[in-house]
C-alpha positions in Angstrom: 0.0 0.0 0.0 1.0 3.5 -0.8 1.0 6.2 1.8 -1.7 8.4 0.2 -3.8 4.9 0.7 -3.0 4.5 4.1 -4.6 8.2 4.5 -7.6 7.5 3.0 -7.9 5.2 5.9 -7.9 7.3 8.5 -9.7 10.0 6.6 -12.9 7.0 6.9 -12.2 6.9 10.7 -12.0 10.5 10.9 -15.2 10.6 9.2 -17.2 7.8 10.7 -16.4 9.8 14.1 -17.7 13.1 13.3 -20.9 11.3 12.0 -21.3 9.5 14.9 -20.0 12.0 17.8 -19.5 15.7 15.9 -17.0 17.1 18.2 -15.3 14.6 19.1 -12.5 13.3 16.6 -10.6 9.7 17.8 -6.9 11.2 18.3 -4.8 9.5 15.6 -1.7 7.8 16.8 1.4 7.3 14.3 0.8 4.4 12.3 3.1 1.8 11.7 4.0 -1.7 9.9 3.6 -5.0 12.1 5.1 -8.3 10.8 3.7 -11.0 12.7 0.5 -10.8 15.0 -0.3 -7.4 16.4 -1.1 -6.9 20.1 -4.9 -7.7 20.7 -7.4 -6.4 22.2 -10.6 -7.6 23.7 -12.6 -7.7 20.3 -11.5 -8.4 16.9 -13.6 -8.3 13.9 -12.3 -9.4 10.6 -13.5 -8.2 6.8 -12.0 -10.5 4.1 -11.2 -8.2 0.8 -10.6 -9.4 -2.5 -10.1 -7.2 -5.8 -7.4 -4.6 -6.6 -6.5 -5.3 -3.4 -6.5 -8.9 -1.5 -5.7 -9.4 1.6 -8.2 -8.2 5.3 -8.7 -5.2 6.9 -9.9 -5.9 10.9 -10.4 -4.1 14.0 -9.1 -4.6 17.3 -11.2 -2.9 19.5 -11.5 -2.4 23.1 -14.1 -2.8 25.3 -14.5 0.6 26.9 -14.8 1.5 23.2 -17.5 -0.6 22.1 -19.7 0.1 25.2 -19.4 3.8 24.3 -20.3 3.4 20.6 -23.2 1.4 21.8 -24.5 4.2 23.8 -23.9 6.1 21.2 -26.1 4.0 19.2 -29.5 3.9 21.4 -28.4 -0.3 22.4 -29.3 -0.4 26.3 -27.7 -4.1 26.6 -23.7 -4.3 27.0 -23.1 -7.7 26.9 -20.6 -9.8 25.0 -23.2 -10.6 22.1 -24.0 -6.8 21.6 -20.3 -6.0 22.0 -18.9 -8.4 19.2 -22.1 -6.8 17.1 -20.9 -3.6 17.1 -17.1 -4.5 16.6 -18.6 -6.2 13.3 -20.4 -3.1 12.7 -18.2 -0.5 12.5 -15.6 -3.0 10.5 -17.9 -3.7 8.2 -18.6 0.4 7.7 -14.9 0.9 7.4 -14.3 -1.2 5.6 -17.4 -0.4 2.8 -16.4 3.2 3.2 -12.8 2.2 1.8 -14.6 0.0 -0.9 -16.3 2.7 -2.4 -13.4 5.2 -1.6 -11.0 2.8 -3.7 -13.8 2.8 -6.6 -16.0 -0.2 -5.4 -13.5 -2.8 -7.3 -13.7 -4.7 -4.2 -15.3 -8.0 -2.7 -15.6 -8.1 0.6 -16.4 -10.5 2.9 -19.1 -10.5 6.1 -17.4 -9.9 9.1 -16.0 -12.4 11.3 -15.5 -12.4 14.9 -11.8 -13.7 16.4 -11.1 -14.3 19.4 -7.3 -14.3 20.4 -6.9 -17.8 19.5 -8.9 -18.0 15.9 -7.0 -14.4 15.1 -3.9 -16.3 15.9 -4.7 -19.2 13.2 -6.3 -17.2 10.8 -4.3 -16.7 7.6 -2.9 -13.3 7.6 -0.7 -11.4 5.4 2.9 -11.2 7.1 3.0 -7.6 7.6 0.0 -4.9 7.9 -0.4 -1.3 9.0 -1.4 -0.8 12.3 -3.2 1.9 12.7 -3.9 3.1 16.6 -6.6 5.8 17.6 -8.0 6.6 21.0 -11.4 7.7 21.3 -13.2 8.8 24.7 -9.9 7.2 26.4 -10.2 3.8 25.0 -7.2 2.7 22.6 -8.3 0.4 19.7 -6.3 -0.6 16.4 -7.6 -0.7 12.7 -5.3 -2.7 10.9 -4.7 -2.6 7.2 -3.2 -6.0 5.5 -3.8 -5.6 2.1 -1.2 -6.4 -1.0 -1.4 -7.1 -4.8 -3.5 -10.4 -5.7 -0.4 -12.5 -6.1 1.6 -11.1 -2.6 -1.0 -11.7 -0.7 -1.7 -15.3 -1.7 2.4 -15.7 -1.4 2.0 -14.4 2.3 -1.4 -16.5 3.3 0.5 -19.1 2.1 3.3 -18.6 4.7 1.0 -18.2 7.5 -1.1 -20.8 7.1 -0.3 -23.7 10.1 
C-alpha cells in the first residue's frame, strides 16, 4: 500500500467519528507496519477483501470503546453478544467506506469475529499497518493487510499452520 492509501484510511475513521460524535475526533496515533501478530485487544472483527487489493482489513477494538459506541447507538444491553455486534459493525462500515473510496473494485467479505486464538490461526498477510486511535480514552487498532493479488496469496501461504 501507498502512503496516500494509508490516509484514505484514516480519513474514513475520521469521518465515521464526526458522523457519529460531531465534536469529538478519535486522536490518531502514528501508524506503523507490524510483521507477525499485532497486540490484541478484547474484540477483533475481521473483513475478508478481494479485488485490486487482496488481503483483510480488521479491527481490534477495546471494550470501553465498544460500550461507548453502543450508547452512542441507542443499544441499552452491553453484553458480549452486543459488543462483538458492534465491533462487526463498524468494520464492516470501514471497511465499505474504503470499498467505495477505492472505486467499489472490491469483494468483501461478512465480518468475522476472532477471538485471540482463531485471530492467531487465521491466515494473515505477514506484515500490515497498524493503525492506533484513542477515542473517549479507549485505545483500539484498525489494521490494514492488504497487498497485490499475487503477494498476498504468497504471504497467506506462509502463514497458514
Amino acid at each position: 500500500m501507498e502512503a496516500h492509501q494509508l490516509k484514505l484510511f484514516q480519513e474514513i475513521t475520521l469521518r465515521y467519528f464526526a458522523k457519529l460524535a460531531p465534536g469529538e475526533p478519535p486522536d490518531l496515533e502514528e501508524p506503523f507496519l507490524q510483521f507477525g501478530e499485532t497486540a490484541g485487544q478484547e474484540f477483533t472483527s475481521l473483513v475478508e477483501i478481494r479485488g485490486e487489493y487482496d488481503g483483510c482489513l480488521y479491527l481490534d477494538a477495546s471494550r470501553p470503546l465498544l460500550e461507548a459506541l453502543l450508547g452512542l447507538h441507542g443499544e441499552a444491553e452491553v453484553s458480549e453478544r452486543t459488543l462483538r455486534d458492534m465491533c462487526r459493525e463498524l468494520s464492516n462500515v470501514l471497511s465499505g467506506n474504503a470499498s467505495q473510496a477505492f472505486g467499489g473494485n472490491w469483494e468483501i467479505s461478512v465480518p468475522l469475529t476472532l477471538d485471540r486464538e482463531e485471530k492467531r490461526r487465521h491466515p494473515l498477510p505477514p506484515s500490515a499497518f497498524v493503525m492506533p486511535f484513542r477515542w473517549r480514552g479507549a485505545r483500539s487498532f484498525l489494521v490494514v493487510a492488504l497487498a497485490p493479488p499475487g503477494e498476498a496469496a504468497a504471504g497467506n501461504a506462509r502463514r497458514t499452520p
